[in-house]
C-alpha angles and dihedrals in degrees: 000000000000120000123249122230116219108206096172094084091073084071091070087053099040090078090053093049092048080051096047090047090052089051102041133358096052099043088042080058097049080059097059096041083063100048097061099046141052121217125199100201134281085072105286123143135191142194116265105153131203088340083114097053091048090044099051094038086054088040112110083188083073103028081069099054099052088048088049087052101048084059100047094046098040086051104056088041094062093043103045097041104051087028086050093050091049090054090044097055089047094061116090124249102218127019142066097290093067093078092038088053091043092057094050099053086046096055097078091047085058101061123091125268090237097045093057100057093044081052095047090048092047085051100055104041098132092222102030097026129107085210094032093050097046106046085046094052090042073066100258111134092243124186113124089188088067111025120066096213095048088049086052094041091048089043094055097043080051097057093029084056099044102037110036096078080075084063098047091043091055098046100042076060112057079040095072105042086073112112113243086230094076093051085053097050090048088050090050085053091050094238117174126226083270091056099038088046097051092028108044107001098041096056098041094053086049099101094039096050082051097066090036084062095043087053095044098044096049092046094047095051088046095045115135105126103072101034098045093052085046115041100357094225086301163155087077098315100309096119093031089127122185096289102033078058096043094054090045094063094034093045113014097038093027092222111141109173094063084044092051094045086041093046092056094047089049088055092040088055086042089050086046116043086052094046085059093038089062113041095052092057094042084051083046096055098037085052 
């Protein structure tokens, strides 16, 4: 009996991928339209090859950010996610309290990107501040809008405070899902927290705990939202990261074809670093 194939199915995809194609491919393209040619204005473009690229792989200018970006984002990764599994493991697992703890590490990740960093502004102010005034008056020479370690120090509690709920969400849980089995048969062995933790907690978050690094790691590097509300880039340029900087020469300079080239090796180091990111840990589980 020969098998009937049904082509009518592809109908019900075809309106993703056109949306797929309006979101991304065509304005990826655009991109690189830009990236290979120089205008003048008027709307004339002209072939320049790959002149951006060079220009922006030989920029300090951008040599800085990104340095600038590897620290931001490495930080915070090895705060939220050590800081998130400790939390994790501090919620209950039955009770009552389990729904009430849940809301309240959800509440930051329900606040807008924006408002955060307008909150987190207000809050700082070293005269008007909560935060500001109290670490002034506890005698520390406070003012994140003039000195370059305070920006970075209030930059990194912002994100820490708004972002590490994922965390916690993530690994509470890979936490539950463990059969109760596995705690018994620790507590028949007579296992300690340290064993239970590396031995029966620690294998079973690894997946979950994947996929919190990848996150993290992808917004972090993408971050603008939140550090350009609260410091602008400054002061100086001490907190520009990669996209600050990147808005700066495609808005604020108009040049888009260093924004273009800028904006697809920005991608490429995003597609990268989480490639790498992955599969060590994936090598590391399967050890």
């Amino acid at each position: 009996m020969a098998k009937t194939e049904n082509q009518k199915a592809w109908f019900f995809v075809l309106p993703v991928l056109i949306l797929v194609a309006f979101n991304a491919i065509i304005p990826l393209m655009t991109v690189v339209n830009y990236s290979v040619q120089e205008t003048f204005g008027n709307n004339d473009f002209f072939w320049a090859g790959v002149v951006w690229f060079e220009e922006i792989l030989h920029s300090s200018r951008f040599h800085d950010s990104l340095m600038r970006q590897l620290t931001f984002t490495f930080t915070i990764l090895a705060i939220e996610i050590p800081l998130g599994v400790i939390i994790a493991l501090a919620m209950p697992r039955k009770g009552p309290w389990v729904p009430v703890c849940l809301i309240l590490m959800s509440l930051p990740l329900l606040i807008p990107w924006n408002v955060v960093g307008a909150m987190w502004n207000i809050f700082a102010l070293p005269d008007i501040g909560m935060l500001g005034r109290m670490l002034n008056e506890l005698g520390f020479d406070y003012n994140f809008t003039r000195q370059v370690g305070d920006a970075w120090f209030t930059l990194i509690i912002m994100d820490v405070w708004h972002w590490t709920s994922l965390v916690v969400l993530l690994a509470y849980a890979g936490l539950v899902s463990i059969p109760d089995a596995y705690y018994q048969a620790a507590k028949i062995d007579g296992a300690n927290n340290w064993s239970i933790f590396r031995y029966i907690q620690l294998p079973k978050m690894k997946r979950v705990l994947t996929i919190a690094v990848l996150l993290r790691f992808m917004d972090s590097f993408n971050i603008y939202t939140e550090p350009f509300v609260l410091t602008g880039g400054g002061p100086g340029n001490s907190t520009t990261l990669l996209s600050i900087d990147l808005v700066k020469i495609a808005l604020g300079q108009f040049d888009l074809g260093p924004a273009a080239a800028m904006s697809l090796i920005y991608f490429l180091v995003i597609l990268l670093l989480s490639w790498v990111f992955y599969t060590l840990m994936m090598r590391n589980e399967e050890q």
